[in-house]
N, C-alpha and C positions, 0 to 999 in steps of 0.2 A: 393658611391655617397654621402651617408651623413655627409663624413669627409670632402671632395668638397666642400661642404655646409659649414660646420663647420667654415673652414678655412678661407673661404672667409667672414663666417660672424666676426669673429676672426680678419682679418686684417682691416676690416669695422670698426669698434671700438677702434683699436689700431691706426687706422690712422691718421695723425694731421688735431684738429679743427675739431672732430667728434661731441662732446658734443658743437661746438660753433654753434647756431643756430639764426635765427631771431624769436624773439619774441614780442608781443604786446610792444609800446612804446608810450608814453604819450604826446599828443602834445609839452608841452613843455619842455622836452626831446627831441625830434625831432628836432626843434628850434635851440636848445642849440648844439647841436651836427652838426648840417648844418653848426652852423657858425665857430665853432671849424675846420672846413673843409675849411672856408673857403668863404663863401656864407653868403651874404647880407640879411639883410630882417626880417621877413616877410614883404612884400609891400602891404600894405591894396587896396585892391580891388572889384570888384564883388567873384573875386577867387582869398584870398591871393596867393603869390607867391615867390617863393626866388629866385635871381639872381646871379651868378659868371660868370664875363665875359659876352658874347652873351647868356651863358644857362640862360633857365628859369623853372622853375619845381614850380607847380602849391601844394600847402598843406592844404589840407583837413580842415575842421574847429571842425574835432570829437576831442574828449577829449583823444580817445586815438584809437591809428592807430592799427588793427591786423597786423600780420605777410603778409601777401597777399598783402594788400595797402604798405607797408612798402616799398615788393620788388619791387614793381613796383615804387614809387616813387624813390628809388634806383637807379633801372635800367637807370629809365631817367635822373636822374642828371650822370651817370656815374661812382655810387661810388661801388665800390666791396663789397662785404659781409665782409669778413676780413677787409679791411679799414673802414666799417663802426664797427666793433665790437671793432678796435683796438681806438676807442674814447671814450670809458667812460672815 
């Protein structure tokens, strides 16, 4: 059973875009990366906002996003982990 384990922890690590993770990102980083995508903005408001198309996805005003806020503002613009890593 430990080799089971092993192995699998084994192919975990070997996997592609093991080591690629989201990590804290500095608002304007965030910004600069949105529009590289694509998306207009920020549109000053009660709750800035960035627009593409009909989307709207609302951005926080912290100086710097954790990982958590990050994937959730993600999720709702639609952008993937990988297409977002693949924009520095």
């Amino acid at each position: 059973m430990a080799t089971l384990t092993s192995r699998r922890w084994e192919a975990s690590i070997s996997s592609p875009g093991h080591d690629r993770r989201l990590g804290p990102v500095k608002w304007r980083d965030l910004i600069a990366r949105l529009k590289k995508l694509g998306w207009r903005g920020p549109v000053p408001s009660r709750h800035d906002y960035m627009v593409l198309g009909a989307r709207k996805v609302h951005i926080p005003n912290d100086r710097e996003i954790d990982a958590g806020l990050l994937r959730v503002i993600l999720n709702e613009a639609g952008i993937s982990r990988d297409e977002w890593l693949d924009t520095d």
